[in-house]
PAVEXFI-913409 format. One record per residue (C-alpha): x, y, z; residue in one letter. Coordinates in steps of 0.1 Angstrom, whole numbers, plus 5000, padded with zeros to 4 digits. Layout:
BEGIN
<x = X | y = Y | z = Z | aa = a>
...
//
This chain:
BEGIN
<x = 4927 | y = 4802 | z = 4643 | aa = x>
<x = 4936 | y = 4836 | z = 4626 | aa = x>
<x = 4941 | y = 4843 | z = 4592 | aa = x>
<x = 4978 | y = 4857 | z = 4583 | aa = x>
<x = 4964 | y = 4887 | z = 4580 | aa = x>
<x = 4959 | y = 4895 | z = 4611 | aa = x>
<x = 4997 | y = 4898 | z = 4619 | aa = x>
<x = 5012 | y = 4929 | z = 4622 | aa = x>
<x = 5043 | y = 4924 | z = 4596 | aa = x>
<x = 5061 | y = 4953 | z = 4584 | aa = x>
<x = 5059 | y = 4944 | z = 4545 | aa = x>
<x = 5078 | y = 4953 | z = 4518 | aa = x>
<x = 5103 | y = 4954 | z = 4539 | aa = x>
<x = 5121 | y = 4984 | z = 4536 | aa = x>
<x = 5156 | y = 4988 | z = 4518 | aa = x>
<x = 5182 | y = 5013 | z = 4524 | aa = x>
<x = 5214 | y = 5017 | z = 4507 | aa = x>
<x = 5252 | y = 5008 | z = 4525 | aa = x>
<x = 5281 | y = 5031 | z = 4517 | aa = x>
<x = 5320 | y = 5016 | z = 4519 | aa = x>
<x = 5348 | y = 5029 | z = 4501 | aa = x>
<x = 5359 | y = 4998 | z = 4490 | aa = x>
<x = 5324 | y = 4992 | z = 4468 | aa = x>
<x = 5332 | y = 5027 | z = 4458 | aa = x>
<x = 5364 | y = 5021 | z = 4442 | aa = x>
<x = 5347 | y = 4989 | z = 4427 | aa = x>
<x = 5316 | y = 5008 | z = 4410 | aa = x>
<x = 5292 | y = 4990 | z = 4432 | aa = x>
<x = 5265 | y = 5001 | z = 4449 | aa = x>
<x = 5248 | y = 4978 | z = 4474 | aa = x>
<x = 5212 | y = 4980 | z = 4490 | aa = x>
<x = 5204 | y = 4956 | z = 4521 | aa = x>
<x = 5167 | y = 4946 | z = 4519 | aa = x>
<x = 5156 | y = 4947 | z = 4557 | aa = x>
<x = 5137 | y = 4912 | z = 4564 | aa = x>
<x = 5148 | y = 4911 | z = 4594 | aa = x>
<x = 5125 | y = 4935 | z = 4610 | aa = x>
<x = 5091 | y = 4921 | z = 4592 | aa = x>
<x = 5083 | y = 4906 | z = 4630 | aa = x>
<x = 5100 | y = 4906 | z = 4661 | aa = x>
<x = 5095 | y = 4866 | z = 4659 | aa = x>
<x = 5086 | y = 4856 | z = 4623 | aa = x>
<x = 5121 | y = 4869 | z = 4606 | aa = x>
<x = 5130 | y = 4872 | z = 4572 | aa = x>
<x = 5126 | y = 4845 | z = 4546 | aa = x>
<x = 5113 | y = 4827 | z = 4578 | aa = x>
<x = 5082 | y = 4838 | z = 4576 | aa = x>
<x = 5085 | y = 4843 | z = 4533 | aa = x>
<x = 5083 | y = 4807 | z = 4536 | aa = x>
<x = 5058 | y = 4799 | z = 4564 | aa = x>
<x = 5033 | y = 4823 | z = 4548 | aa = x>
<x = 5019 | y = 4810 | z = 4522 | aa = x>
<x = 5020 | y = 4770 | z = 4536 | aa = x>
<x = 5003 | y = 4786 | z = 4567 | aa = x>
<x = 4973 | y = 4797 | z = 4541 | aa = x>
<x = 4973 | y = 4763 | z = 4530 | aa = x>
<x = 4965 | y = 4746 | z = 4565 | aa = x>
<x = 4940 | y = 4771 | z = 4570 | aa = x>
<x = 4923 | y = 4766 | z = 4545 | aa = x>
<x = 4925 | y = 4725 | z = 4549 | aa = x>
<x = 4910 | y = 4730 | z = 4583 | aa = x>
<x = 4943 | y = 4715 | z = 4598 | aa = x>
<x = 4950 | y = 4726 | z = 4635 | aa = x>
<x = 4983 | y = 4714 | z = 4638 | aa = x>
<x = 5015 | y = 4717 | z = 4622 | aa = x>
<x = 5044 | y = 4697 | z = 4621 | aa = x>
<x = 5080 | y = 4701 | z = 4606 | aa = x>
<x = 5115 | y = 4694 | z = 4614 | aa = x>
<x = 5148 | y = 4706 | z = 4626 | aa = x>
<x = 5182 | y = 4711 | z = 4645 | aa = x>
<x = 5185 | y = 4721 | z = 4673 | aa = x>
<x = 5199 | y = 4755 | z = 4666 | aa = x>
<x = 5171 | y = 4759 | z = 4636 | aa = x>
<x = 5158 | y = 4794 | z = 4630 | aa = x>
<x = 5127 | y = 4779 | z = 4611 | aa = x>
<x = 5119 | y = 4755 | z = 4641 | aa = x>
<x = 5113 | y = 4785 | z = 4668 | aa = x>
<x = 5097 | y = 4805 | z = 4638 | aa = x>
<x = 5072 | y = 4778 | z = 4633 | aa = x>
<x = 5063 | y = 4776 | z = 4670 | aa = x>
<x = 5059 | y = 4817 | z = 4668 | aa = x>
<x = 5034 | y = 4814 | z = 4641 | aa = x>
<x = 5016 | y = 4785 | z = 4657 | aa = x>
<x = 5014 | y = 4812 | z = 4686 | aa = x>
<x = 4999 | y = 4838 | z = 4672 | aa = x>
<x = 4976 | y = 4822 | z = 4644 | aa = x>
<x = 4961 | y = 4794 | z = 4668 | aa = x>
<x = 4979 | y = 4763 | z = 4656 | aa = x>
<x = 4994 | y = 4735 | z = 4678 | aa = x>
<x = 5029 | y = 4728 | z = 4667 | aa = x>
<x = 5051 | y = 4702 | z = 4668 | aa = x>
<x = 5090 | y = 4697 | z = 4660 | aa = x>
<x = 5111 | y = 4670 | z = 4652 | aa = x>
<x = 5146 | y = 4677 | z = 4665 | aa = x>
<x = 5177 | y = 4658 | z = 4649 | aa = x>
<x = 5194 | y = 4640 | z = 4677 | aa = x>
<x = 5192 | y = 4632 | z = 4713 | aa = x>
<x = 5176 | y = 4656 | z = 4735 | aa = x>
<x = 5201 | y = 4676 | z = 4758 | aa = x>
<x = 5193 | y = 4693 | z = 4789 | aa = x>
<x = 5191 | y = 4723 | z = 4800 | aa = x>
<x = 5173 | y = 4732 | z = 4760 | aa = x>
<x = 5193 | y = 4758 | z = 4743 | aa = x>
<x = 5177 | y = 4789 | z = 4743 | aa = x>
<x = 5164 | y = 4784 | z = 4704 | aa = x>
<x = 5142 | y = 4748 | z = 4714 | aa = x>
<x = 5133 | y = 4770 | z = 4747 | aa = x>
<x = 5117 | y = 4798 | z = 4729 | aa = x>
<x = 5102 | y = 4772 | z = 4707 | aa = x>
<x = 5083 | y = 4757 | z = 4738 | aa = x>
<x = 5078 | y = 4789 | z = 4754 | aa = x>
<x = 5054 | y = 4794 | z = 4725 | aa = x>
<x = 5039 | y = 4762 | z = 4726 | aa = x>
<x = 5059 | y = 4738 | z = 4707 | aa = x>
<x = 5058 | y = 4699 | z = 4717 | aa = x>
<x = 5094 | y = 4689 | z = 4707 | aa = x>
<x = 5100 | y = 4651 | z = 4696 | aa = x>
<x = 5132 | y = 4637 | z = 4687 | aa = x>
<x = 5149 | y = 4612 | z = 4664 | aa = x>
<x = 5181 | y = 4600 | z = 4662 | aa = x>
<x = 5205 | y = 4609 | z = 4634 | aa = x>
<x = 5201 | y = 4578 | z = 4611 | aa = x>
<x = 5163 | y = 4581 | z = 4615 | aa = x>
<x = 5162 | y = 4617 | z = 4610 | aa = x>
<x = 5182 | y = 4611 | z = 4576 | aa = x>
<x = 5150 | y = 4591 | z = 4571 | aa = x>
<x = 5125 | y = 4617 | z = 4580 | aa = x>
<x = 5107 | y = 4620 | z = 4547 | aa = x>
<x = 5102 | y = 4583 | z = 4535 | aa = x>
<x = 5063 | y = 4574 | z = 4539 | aa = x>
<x = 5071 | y = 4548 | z = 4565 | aa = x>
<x = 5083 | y = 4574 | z = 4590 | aa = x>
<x = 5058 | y = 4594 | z = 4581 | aa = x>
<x = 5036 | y = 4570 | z = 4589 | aa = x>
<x = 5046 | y = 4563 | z = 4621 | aa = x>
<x = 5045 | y = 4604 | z = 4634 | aa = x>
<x = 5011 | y = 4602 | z = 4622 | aa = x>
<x = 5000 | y = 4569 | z = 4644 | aa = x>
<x = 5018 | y = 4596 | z = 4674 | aa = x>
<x = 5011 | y = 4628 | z = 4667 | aa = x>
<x = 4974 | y = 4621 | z = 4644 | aa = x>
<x = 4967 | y = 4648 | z = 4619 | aa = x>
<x = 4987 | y = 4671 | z = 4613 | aa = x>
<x = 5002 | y = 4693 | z = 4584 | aa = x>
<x = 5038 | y = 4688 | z = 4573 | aa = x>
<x = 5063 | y = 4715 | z = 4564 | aa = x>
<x = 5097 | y = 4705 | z = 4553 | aa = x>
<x = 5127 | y = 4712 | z = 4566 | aa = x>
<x = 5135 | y = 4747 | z = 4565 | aa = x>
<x = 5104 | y = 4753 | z = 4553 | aa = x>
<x = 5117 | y = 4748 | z = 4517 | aa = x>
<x = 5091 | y = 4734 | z = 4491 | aa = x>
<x = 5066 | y = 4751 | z = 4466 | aa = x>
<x = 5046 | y = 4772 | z = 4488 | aa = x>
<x = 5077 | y = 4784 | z = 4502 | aa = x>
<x = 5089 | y = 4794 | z = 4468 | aa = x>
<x = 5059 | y = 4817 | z = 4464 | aa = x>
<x = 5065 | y = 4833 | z = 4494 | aa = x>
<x = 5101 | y = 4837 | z = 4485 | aa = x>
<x = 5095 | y = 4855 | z = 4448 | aa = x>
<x = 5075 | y = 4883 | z = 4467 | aa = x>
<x = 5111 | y = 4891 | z = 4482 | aa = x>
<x = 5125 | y = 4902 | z = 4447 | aa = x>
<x = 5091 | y = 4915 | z = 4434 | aa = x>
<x = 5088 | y = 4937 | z = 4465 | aa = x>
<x = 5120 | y = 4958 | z = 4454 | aa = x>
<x = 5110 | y = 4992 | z = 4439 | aa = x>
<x = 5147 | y = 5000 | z = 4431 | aa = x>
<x = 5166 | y = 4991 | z = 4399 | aa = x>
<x = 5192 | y = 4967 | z = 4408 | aa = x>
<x = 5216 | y = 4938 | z = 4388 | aa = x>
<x = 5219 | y = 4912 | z = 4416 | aa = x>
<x = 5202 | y = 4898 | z = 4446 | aa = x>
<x = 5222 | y = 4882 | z = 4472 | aa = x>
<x = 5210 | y = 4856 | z = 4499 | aa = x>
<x = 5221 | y = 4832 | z = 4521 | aa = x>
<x = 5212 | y = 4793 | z = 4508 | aa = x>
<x = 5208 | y = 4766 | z = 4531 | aa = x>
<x = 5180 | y = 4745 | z = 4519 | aa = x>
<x = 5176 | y = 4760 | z = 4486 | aa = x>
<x = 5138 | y = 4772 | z = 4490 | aa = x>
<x = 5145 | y = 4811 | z = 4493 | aa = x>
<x = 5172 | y = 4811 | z = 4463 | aa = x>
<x = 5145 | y = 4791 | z = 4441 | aa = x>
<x = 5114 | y = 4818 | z = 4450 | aa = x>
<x = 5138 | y = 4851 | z = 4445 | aa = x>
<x = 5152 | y = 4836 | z = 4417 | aa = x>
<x = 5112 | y = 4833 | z = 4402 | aa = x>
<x = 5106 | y = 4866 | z = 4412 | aa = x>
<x = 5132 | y = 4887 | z = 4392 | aa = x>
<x = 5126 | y = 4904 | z = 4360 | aa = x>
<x = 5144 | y = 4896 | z = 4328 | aa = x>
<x = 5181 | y = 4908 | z = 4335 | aa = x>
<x = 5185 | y = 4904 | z = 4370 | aa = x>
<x = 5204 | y = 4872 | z = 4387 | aa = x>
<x = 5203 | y = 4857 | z = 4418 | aa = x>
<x = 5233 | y = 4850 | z = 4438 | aa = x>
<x = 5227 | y = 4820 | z = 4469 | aa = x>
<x = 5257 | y = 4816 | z = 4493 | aa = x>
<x = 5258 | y = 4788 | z = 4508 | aa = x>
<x = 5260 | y = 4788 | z = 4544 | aa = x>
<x = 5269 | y = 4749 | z = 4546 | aa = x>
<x = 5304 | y = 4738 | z = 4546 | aa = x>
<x = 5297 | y = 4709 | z = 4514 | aa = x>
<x = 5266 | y = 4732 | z = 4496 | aa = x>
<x = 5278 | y = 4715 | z = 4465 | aa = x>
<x = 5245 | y = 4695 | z = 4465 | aa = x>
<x = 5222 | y = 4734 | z = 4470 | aa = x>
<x = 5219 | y = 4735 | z = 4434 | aa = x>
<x = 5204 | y = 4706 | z = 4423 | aa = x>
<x = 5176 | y = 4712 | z = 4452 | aa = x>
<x = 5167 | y = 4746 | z = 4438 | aa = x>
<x = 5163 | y = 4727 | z = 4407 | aa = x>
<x = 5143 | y = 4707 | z = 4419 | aa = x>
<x = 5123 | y = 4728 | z = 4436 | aa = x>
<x = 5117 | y = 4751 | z = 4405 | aa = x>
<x = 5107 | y = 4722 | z = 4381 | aa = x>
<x = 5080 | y = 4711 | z = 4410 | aa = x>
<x = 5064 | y = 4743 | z = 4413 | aa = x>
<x = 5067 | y = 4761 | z = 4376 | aa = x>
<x = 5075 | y = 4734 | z = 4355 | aa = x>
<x = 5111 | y = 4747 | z = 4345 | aa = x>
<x = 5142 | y = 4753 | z = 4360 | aa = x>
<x = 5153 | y = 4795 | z = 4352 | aa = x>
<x = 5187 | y = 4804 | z = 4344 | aa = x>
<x = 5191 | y = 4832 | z = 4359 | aa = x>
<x = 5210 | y = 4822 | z = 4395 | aa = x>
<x = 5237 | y = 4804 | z = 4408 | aa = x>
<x = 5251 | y = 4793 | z = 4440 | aa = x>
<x = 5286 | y = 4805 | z = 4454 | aa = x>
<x = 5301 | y = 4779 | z = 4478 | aa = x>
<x = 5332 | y = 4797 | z = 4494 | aa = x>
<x = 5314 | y = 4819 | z = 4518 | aa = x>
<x = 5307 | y = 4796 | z = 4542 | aa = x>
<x = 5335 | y = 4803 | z = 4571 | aa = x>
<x = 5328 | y = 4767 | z = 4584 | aa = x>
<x = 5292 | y = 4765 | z = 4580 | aa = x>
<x = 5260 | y = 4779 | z = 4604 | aa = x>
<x = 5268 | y = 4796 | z = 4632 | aa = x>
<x = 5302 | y = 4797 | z = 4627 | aa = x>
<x = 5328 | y = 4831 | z = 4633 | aa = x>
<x = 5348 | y = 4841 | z = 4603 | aa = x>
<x = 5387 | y = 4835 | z = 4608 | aa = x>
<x = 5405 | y = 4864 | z = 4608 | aa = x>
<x = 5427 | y = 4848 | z = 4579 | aa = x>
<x = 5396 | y = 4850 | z = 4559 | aa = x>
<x = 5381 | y = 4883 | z = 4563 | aa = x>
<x = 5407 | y = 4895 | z = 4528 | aa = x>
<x = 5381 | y = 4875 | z = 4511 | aa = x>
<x = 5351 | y = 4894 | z = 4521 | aa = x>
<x = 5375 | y = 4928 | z = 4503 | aa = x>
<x = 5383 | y = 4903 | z = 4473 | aa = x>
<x = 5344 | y = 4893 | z = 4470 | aa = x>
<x = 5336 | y = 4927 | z = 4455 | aa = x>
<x = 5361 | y = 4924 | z = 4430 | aa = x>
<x = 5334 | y = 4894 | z = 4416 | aa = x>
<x = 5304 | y = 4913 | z = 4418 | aa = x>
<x = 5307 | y = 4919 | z = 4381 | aa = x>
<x = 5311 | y = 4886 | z = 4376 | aa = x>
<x = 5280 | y = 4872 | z = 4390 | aa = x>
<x = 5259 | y = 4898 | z = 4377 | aa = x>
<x = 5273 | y = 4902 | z = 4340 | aa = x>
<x = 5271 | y = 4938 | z = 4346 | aa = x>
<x = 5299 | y = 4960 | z = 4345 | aa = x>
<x = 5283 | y = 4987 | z = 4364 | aa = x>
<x = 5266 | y = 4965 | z = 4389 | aa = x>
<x = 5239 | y = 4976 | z = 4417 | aa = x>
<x = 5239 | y = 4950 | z = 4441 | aa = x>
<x = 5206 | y = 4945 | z = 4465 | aa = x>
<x = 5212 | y = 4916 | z = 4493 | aa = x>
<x = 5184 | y = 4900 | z = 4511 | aa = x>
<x = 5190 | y = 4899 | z = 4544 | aa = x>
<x = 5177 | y = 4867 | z = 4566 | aa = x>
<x = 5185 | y = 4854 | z = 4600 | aa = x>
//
């Protein structure tokens, strides 16, 4: 297996600064944080948070890794890119039936290498109690897990070098927040004055906050105060087009920048994922 090291990632990730009237008129300036072209495969706060779990493996002497997703997940076909590259078998656990022909996510995933293994919805609520656990082991053997979405305190690590990465002065970070790991490491990484803002790309996110929470107390004892989560962005939840009777609220949004930074001359940098 190869070290992470031997990836060719394009970090820090540059950032560059977007110019629109309507921030203009608002006094705010906004920066977009390019994570999307770190790697051609391993996008984004994908790889933030495979990186530092795939250290960990290594350095158990584990050669396969296993983790869990939809169909449609982003983290699932990263994980089978990184098993490509660095030498590890990989394994996913899909929620629900299997449909074929495979969507051209899971077939990317198995391109790469990926052994694909699926549980049925009430099960897959399940997929973290020891007993099912348990039973992937007696199938699968060793293996290391990674969560869903990739989100727990490795991940977080990974995350913070996001926000510590950022060689500009800014009030406000911006990301999406679907499992709560990336808002809990940027969060971590910011210096005294700056918040975090997660919007939530679920439909009922409501529960977001109490996993970043969580997530902070696990891996530095405490829980900061210096993010929160905005629900109302969702447009329906992954994958989903905005309604054209919504886009007024992407104008009125800027209007709250002040808001959620507590700045009244705000500079607003946004970490871009996919």
């Amino acid at each position: 297996m190869l070290g992470v090291d031997g990836l060719r990632l394009r970090v820090p990730s540059e950032v560059v600064e977007l110019h629109d009237h309507r921030l203009r008129q608002r006094n705010v300036r906004l920066l977009l944080k390019r994570e999307d072209l770190i790697h051609p495969e391993l996008i984004g706060n994908k790889w933030r948070k495979l990186k530092y779990n795939l250290t960990r493996a290594t350095e158990q002497g584990e050669s396969t890794l296993l983790t869990f997703g939809g169909a449609y997940s982003n983290h699932i076909r990263a994980t089978a890119a990184a098993g490509y590259h660095l030498g590890f078998k990989t394994i996913g656990i899909i929620r629900g039936e299997q449909r074929l022909p495979l969507n051209e996510s899971l077939t990317h995933a198995t391109a790469r290498g990926m052994t694909l293994f699926y549980l049925d919805r009430s099960a897959y609520r399940r997929k973290m109690d020891p007993e099912v656990i348990a039973v992937l082991h007696e199938h699968f053997g060793d293996f290391f897990l990674i969560p869903e979405g990739g989100s727990n305190t490795e991940a977080l690590d990974g995350c913070a070098e996001i926000a510590r990465e950022i060689d500009r002065d800014f009030d406000l970070i911006c990301c999406p927040c679907g499992t709560g790991g990336t808002l809990a490491g940027v969060s971590a990484g910011l210096q005294d004055g700056q918040r975090a803002l997660g919007l939530s790309a679920l439909r009922d996110g409501r529960f977001l906050g109490d996993e970043v929470s969580r997530l902070q107390q696990q891996r530095y004892g405490r829980v900061f105060n210096n993010w929160s989560i905005e629900c109302e962005f969702h447009f329906g939840g992954f994958a989903r087009e905005m309604p054209n009777s919504r886009r007024s609220s992407i104008h009125s949004s800027a209007d709250k920048v002040s808001d959620w930074s507590g700045s009244t001359s705000p500079r607003c940098c946004t970490a871009y994922s996919r």
